[in-house]
VEXNUBA-670194 format. One record per residue (C-alpha): x, y, z; residue in three letters. Coordinates in steps of 0.05 Angstrom, whole numbers. Each point is the difference from the previous one (the first is absolute). Example, Ala and Ser with C-alpha at 12.3 -4.5 7.8 and 13.67 -1.06 7.14 Angstrom:
<recs>
+--------+--------+--------+-----+
!      x !      y !      z !   r !
+--------+--------+--------+-----+
!    246 !    -90 !    156 ! ALA !
!     27 !     69 !    -13 ! SER !
+--------+--------+--------+-----+
</recs>
This chain:
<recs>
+--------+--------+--------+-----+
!      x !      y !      z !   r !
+--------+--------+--------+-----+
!   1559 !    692 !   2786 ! UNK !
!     28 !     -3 !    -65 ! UNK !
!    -71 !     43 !    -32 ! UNK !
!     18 !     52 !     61 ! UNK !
!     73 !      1 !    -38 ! UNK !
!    -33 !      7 !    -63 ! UNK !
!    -42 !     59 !     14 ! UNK !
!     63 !     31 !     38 ! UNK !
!     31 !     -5 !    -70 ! UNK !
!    -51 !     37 !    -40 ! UNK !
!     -9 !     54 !     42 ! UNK !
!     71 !     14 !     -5 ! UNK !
!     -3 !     -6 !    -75 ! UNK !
!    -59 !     48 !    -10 ! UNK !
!     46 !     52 !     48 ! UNK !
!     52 !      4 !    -44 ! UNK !
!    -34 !     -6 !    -59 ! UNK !
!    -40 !     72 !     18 ! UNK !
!     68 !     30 !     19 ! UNK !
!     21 !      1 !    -69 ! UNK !
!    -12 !      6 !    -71 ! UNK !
!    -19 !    -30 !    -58 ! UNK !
!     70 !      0 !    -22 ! UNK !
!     25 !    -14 !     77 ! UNK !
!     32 !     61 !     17 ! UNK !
!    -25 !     52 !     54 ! UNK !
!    -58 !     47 !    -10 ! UNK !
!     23 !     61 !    -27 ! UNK !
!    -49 !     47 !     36 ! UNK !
!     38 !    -15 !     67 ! UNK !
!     24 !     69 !     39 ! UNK !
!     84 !     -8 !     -5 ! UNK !
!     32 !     12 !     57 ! UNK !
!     20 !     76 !     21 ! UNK !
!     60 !     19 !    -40 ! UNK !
!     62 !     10 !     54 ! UNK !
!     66 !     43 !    -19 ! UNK !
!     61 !    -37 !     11 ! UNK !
!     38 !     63 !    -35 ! UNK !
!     19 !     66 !      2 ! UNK !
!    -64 !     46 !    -15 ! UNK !
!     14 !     31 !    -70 ! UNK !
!    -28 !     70 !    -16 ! UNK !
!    -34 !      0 !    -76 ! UNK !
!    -23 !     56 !    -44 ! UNK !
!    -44 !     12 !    -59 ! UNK !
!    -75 !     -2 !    -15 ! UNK !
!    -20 !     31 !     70 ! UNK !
!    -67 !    -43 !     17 ! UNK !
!    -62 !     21 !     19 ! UNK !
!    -76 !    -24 !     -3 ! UNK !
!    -34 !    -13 !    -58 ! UNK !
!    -67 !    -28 !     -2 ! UNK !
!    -11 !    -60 !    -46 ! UNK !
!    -51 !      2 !    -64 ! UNK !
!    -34 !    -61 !     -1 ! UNK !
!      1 !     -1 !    -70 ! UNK !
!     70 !     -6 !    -10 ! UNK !
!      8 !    -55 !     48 ! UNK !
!    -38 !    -55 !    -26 ! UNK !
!     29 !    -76 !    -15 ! UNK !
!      8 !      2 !    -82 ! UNK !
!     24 !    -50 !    -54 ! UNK !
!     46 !     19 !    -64 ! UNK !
!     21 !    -27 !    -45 ! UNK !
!    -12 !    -74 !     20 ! UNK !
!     17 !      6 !     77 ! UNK !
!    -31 !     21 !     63 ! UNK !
!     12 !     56 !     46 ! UNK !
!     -8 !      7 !     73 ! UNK !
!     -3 !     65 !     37 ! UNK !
!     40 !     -3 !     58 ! UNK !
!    -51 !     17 !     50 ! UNK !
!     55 !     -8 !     66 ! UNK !
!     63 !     33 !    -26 ! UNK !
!     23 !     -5 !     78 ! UNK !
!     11 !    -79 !    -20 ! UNK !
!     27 !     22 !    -71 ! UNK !
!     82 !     -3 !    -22 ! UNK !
!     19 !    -20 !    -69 ! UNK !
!     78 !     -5 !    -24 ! UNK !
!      1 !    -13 !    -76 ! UNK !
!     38 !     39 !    -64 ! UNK !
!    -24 !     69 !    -15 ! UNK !
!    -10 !     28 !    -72 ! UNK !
!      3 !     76 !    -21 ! UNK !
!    -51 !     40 !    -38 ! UNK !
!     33 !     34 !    -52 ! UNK !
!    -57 !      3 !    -46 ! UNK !
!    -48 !     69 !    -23 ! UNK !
!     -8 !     49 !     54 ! UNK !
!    -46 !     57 !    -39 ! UNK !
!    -73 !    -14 !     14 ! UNK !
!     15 !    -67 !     41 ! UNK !
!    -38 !     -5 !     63 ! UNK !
!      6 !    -48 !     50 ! UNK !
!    -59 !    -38 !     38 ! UNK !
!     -7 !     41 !     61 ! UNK !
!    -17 !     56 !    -60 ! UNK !
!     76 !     44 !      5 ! UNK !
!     35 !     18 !    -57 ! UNK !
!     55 !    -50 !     -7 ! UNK !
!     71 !     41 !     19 ! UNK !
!     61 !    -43 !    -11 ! UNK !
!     26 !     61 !     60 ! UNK !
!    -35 !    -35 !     45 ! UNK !
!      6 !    -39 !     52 ! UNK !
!    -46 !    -54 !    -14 ! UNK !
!    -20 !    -73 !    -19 ! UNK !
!    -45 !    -48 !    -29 ! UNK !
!    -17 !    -63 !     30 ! UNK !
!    -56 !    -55 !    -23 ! UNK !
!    -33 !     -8 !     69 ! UNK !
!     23 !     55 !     50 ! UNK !
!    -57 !     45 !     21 ! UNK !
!     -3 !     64 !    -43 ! UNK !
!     22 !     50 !     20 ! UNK !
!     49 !    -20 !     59 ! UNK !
!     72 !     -2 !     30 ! UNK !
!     52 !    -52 !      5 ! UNK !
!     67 !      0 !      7 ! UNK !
!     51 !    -32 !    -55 ! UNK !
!     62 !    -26 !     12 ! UNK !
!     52 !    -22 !    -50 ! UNK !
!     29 !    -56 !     24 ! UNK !
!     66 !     11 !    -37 ! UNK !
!     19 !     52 !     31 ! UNK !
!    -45 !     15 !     60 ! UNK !
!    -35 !     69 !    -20 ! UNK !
!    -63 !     11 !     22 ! UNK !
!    -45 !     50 !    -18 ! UNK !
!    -82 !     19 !     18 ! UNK !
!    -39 !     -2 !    -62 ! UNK !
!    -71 !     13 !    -23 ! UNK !
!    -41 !    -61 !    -29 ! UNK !
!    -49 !     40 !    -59 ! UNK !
!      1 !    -49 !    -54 ! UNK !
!    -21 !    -71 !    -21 ! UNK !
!     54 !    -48 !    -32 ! UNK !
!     48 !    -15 !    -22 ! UNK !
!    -28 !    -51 !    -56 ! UNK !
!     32 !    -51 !    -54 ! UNK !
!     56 !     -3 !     42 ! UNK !
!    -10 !    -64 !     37 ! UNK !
!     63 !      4 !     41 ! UNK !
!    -13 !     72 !     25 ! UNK !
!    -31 !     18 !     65 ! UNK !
!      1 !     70 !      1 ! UNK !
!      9 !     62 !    -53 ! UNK !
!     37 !     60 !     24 ! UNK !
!      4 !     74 !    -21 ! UNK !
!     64 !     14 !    -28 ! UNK !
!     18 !     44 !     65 ! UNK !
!    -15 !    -57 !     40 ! UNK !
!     49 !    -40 !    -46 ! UNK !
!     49 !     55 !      1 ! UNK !
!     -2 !      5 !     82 ! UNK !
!      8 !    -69 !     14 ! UNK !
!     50 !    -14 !    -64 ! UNK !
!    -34 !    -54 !    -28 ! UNK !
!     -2 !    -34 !    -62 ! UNK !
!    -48 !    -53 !    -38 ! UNK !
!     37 !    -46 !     38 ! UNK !
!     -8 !     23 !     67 ! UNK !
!    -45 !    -34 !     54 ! UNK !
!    -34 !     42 !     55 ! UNK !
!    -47 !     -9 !     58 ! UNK !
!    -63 !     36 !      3 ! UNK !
!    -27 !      8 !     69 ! UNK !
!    -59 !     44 !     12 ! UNK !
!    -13 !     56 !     44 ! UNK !
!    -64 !     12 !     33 ! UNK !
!    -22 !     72 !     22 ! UNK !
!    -58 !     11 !     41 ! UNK !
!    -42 !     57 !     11 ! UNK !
!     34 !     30 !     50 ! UNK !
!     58 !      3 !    -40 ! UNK !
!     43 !    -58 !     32 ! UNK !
!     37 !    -59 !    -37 ! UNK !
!      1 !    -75 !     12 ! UNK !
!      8 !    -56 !    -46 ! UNK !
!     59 !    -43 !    -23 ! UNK !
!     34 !     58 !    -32 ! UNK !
!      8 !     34 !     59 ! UNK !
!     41 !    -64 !     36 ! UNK !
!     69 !     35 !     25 ! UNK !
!    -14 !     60 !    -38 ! UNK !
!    -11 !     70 !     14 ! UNK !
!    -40 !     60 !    -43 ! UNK !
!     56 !     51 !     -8 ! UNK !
!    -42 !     73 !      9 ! UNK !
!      7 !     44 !    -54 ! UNK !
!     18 !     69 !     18 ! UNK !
!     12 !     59 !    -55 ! UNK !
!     24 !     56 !     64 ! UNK !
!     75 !     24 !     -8 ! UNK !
!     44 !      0 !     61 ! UNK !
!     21 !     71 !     34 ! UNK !
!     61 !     33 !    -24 ! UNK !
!     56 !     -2 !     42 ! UNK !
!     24 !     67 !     32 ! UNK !
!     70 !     -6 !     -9 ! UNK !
!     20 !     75 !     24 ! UNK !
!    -21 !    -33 !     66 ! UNK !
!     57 !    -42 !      8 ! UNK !
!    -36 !    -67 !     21 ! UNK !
!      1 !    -28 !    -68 ! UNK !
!     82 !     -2 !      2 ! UNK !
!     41 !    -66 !     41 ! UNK !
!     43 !     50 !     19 ! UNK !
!     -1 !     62 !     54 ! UNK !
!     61 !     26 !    -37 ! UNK !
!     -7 !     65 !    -39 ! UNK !
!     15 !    -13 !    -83 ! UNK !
!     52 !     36 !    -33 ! UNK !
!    -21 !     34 !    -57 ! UNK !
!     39 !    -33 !    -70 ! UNK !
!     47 !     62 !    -31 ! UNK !
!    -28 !     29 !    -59 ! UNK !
!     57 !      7 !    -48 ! UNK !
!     -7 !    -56 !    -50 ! UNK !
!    -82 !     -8 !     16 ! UNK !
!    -42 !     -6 !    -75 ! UNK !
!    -69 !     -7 !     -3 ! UNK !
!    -33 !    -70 !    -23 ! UNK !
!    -32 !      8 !    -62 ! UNK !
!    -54 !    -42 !    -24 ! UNK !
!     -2 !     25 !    -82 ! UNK !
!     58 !    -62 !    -21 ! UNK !
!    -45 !    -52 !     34 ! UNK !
!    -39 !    -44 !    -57 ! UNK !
!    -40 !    -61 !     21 ! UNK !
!    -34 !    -61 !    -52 ! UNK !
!    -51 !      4 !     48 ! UNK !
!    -71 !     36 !    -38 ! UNK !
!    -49 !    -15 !     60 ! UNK !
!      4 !     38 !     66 ! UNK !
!     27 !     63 !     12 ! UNK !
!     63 !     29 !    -34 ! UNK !
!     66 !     13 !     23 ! UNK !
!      0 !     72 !      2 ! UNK !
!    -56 !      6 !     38 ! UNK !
!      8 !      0 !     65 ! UNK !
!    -76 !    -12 !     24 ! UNK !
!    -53 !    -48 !      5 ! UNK !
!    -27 !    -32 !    -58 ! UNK !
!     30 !     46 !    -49 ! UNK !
!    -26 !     64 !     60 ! UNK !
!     54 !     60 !    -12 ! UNK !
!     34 !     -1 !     65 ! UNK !
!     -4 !    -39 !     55 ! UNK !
!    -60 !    -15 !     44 ! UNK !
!    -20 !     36 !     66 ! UNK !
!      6 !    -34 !     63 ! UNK !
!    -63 !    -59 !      3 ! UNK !
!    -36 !     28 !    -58 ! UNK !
!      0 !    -27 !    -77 ! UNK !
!    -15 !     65 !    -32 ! UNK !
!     33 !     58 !    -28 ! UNK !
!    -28 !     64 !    -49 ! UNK !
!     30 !      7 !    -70 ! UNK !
!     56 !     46 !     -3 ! UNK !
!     -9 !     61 !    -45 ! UNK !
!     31 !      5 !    -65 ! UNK !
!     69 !     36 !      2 ! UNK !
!     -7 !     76 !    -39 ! UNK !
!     41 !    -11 !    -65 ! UNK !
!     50 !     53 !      5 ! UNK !
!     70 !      9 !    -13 ! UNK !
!     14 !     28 !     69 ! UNK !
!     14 !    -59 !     53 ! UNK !
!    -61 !    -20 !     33 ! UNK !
!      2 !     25 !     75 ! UNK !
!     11 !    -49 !     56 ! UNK !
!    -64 !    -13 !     47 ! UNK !
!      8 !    -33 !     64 ! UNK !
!    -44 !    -60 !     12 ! UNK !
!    -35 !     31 !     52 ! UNK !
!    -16 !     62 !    -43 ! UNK !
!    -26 !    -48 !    -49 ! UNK !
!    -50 !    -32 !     50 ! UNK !
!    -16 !     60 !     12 ! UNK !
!    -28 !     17 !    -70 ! UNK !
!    -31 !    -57 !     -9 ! UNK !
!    -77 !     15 !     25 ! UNK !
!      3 !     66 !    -47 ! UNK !
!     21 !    -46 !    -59 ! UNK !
!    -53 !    -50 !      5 ! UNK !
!    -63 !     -4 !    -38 ! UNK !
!    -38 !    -29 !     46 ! UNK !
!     -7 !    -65 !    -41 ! UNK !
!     48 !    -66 !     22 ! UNK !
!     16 !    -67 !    -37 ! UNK !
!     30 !    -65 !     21 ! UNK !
!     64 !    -18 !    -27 ! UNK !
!      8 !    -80 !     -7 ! UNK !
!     70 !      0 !    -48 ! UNK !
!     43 !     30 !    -40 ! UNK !
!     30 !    -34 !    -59 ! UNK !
!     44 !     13 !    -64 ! UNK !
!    -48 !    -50 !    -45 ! UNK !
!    -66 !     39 !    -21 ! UNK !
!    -31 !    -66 !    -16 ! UNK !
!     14 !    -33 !     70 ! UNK !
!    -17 !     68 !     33 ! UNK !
!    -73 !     -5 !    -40 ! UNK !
!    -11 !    -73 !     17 ! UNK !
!      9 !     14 !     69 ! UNK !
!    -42 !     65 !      1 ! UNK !
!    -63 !    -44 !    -45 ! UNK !
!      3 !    -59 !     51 ! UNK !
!     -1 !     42 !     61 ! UNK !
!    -50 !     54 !    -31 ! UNK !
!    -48 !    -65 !    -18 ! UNK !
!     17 !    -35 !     69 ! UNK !
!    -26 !     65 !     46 ! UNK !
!    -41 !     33 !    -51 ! UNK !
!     37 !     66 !      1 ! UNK !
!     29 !     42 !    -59 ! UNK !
!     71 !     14 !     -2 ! UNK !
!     55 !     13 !    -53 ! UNK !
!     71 !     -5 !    -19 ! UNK !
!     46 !     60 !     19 ! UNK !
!     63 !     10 !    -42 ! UNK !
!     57 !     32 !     32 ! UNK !
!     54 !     -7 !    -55 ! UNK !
!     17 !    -68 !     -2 ! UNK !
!    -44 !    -22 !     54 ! UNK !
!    -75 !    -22 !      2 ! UNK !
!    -30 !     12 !     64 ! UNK !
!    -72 !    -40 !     11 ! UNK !
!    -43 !     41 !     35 ! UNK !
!    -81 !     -8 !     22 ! UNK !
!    -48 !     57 !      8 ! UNK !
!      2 !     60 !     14 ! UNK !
!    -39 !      6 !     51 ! UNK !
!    -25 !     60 !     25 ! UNK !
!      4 !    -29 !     83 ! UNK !
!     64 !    -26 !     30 ! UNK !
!    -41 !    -41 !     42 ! UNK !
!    -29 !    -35 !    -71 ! UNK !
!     75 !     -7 !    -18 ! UNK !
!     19 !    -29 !     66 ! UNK !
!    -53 !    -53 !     -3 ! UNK !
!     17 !    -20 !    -62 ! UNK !
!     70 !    -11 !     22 ! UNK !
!    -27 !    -45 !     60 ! UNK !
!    -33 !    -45 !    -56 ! UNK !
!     55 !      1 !    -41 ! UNK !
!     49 !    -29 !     66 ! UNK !
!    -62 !    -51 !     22 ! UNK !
!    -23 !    -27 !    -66 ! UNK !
!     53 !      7 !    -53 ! UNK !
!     59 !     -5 !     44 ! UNK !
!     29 !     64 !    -39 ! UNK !
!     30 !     49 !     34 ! UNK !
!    -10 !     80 !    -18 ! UNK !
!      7 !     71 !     24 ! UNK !
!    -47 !     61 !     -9 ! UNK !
!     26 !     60 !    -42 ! UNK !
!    -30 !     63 !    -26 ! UNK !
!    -34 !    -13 !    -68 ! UNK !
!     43 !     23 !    -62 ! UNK !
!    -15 !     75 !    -39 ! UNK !
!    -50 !    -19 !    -57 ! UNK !
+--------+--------+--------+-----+
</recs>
């Protein structure tokens, strides 16, 4: 009786000893349990996911400098919190593992064992802010204490610091296009949209709160605002007196980001006669010449304005140049001789640079 107890014993001993590890904790290759919502669903934005296909070459456990890497082969079993760093080092000439040009713009990461290139969502856990993110990159390195490197845009969306701890849960898009993974756990892909919303007909009457017909305001002591006094400390964006988009000359047509350069006023001493707008539109096809360009910004700083025009000229490999209107320095890329070329430029432009523009009729040479 007492062997029978004694082999009872053993048995029972051997069990538990093959449900754990060396070190006595649970196998980590165990599926977790499905991840359940106990919150409100939260609606995210940034990188905008979609497949990639792995290179083997890049994904491959590694050692450096004096410790070893593993490639997380699972990421659906993956989350990390730890403190993230920022790279603030060279950009020119920098590229990162997944072979892009390194764009401190961008919204991007490195990580030591994340596959390359993926998605994962990082949260600051400060604050809150959470924002989709593309993992190109390998690192970051001498920094024991770091987890995670971040672009500075990332740093700037999620306002953190050196000192800031985050959460990095991946994001796992199949080939069809859909998304699973921790980082998708009571969250929602916001969809991107660039399309402007109808103008409202107010000569119809629906847009007022009120049925009630409005007295016109008496004239007498009515001045017209003008802009000329105004003076910003602003030198990016658009200036005061203009009225349009990105530095345009007038405002934009309903739904569409584009508007032809105005001709150049006659110098005369005789007042310049007043043209309806609709005359104007009118002239419009008999002033072009046939060639278009894409306005991205106007500026007062010719040395921002040519920045701006090398980057994006390098970025879409397109020629462009700097405009001066007096004071101002509009960037502009072509011509080309399509509008169709121009337009699809300005789809890349929304989609991969995040930079908004309008199409214009290329300046006199």
């Amino acid at each position: 009786m007492v062997k029978q107890w004694l082999g009872v014993c053993i048995a029972a001993t051997l069990l538990t000893a093959c449900s754990l590890n060396d070190d006595g904790q649970q196998p980590t290759n165990q599926v977790p349990p499905q991840l359940v919502c106990n919150g409100p669903v939260v609606e995210i934005t940034g990188q905008e996911p979609r497949f990639e296909s792995l290179d083997p070459s890049l994904n491959q456990d590694y050692r450096r400098d004096g410790k070893q890497y593993k490639i997380v082969n699972n990421p659906a079993n993956y989350s990390e919190t730890g403190f993230a760093a920022i790279y603030d080092g060279p950009v020119n000439g920098n590229l990162t593992a997944s072979g892009d040009e390194f764009d401190p713009a961008a919204l991007t990461i490195a990580h030591p064992t994340l596959p390359v290139p993926s998605y994962a969502r990082i949260t600051n856990m400060a604050n809150g802010r959470m924002l989709v993110v593309r993992v190109n990159d390998r690192g970051p390195y001498g920094t024991r204490d770091r987890v995670v490197s971040l672009s500075r845009a990332v740093a700037d969306r999620l306002n953190t610091s050196n000192n800031t701890k985050v959460r990095i849960d991946p994001i796992i898009v199949a080939p069809d296009g859909t998304y699973s993974g921790p980082g998708m756990a009571c969250t929602t892909m916001a969809k991107q949209t660039y399309s402007l919303p109808s103008r409202p007909d107010l000569n119809s009457g629906l847009g007022s709160a009120s049925s009630l017909p409005v007295q016109p305001a008496p004239q007498d002591n009515v001045r017209a605002i003008s802009n000329s006094a105004l003076q910003s400390d602003d030198t990016m964006g658009a200036p005061i007196k203009s009225s349009g988009f990105l530095g345009a000359p007038s405002p934009m047509p309903s739904g569409i980001l584009e508007q032809p350069e105005p001709p150049a006023a006659p110098v005369t001493s005789q007042p310049a006669p007043v043209v309806s707008p609709a005359a104007t539109q009118r002239a419009t096809p008999t002033q072009s010449t046939g060639q278009y360009v894409v306005q991205v910004g106007a500026v007062s700083d010719s040395s921002r304005a040519q920045q701006l025009l090398n980057k994006l000229s390098q970025q879409f490999a397109t020629q462009g140049a700097v405009s001066q209107n007096g004071a101002i320095y509009r960037v502009q890329l072509g011509p080309f001789s399509q509008r169709s070329d121009a337009s699809a430029l300005q789809q890349r432009l929304l989609s991969e640079a995040q930079q908004q523009s309008f199409i214009t009729n290329a300046p006199a040479r």
